[in-house]
C-alpha positions as a LaTeX table, in Angstrom:
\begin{tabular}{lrrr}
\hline
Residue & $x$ (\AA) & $y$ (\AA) & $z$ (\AA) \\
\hline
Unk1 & 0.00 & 0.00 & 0.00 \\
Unk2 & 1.51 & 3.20 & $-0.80$ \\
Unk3 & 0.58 & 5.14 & 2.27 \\
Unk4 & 2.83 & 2.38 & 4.09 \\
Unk5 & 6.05 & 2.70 & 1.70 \\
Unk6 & 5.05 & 6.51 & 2.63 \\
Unk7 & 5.71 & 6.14 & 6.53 \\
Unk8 & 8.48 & 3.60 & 5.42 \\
Unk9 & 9.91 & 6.44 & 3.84 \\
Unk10 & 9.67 & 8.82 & 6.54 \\
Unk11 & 6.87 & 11.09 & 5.51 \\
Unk12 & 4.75 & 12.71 & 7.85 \\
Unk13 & 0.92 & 11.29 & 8.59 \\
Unk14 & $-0.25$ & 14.70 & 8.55 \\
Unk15 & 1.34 & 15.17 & 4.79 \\
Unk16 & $-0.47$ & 11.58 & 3.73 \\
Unk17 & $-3.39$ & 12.88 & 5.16 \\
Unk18 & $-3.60$ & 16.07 & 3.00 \\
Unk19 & $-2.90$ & 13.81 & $-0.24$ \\
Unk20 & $-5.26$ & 11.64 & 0.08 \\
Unk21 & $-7.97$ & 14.16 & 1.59 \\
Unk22 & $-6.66$ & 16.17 & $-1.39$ \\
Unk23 & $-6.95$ & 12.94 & $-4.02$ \\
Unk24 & $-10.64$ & 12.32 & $-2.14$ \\
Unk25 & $-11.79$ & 15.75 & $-2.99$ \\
Unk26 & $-10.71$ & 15.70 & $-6.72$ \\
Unk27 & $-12.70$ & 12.20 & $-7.13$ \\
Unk28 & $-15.20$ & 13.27 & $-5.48$ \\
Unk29 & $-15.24$ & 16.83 & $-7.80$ \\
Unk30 & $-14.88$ & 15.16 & $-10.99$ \\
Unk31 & $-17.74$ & 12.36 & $-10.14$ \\
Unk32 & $-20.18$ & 15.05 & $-9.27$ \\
Unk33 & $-19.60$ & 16.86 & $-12.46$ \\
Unk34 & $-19.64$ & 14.08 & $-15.04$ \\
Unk35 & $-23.11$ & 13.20 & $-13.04$ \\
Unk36 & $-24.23$ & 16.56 & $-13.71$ \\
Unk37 & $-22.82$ & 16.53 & $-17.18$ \\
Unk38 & $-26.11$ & 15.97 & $-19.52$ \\
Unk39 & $-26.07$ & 12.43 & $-21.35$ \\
Unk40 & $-24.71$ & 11.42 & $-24.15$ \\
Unk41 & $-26.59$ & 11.38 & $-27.35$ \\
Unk42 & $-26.87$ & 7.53 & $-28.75$ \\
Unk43 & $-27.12$ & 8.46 & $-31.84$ \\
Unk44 & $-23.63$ & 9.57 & $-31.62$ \\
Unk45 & $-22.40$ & 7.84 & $-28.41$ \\
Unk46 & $-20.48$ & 4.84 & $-30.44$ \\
Unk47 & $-18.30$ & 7.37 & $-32.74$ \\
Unk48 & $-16.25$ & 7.64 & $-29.09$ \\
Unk49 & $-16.15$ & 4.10 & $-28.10$ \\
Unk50 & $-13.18$ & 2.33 & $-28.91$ \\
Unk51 & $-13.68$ & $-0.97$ & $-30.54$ \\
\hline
\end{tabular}
């Protein structure tokens, strides 16, 4: 787990916390916005799919 090779490492908890609140936020962000985002039209939806 990378927050143990952190401490291994000698970096701070209160540093790993902030990353990962940090990381937590920006998921959290970006999941609310493509929620909000309107749908895709499937008419058109394949033309990005990779196949």
């Amino acid at each position: 787990m990378l927050g143990d090779r952190l401490r291994a490492a000698g970096v701070g908890e209160d540093v790993i916390d902030g990353c990962e609140r940090a990381a937590r936020e920006e998921v959290e962000r970006a999941a609310a916005e493509a929620l909000a985002a309107p749908l895709a039209d499937p008419a058109s939806a394949k033309e990005y799919l990779y196949v």
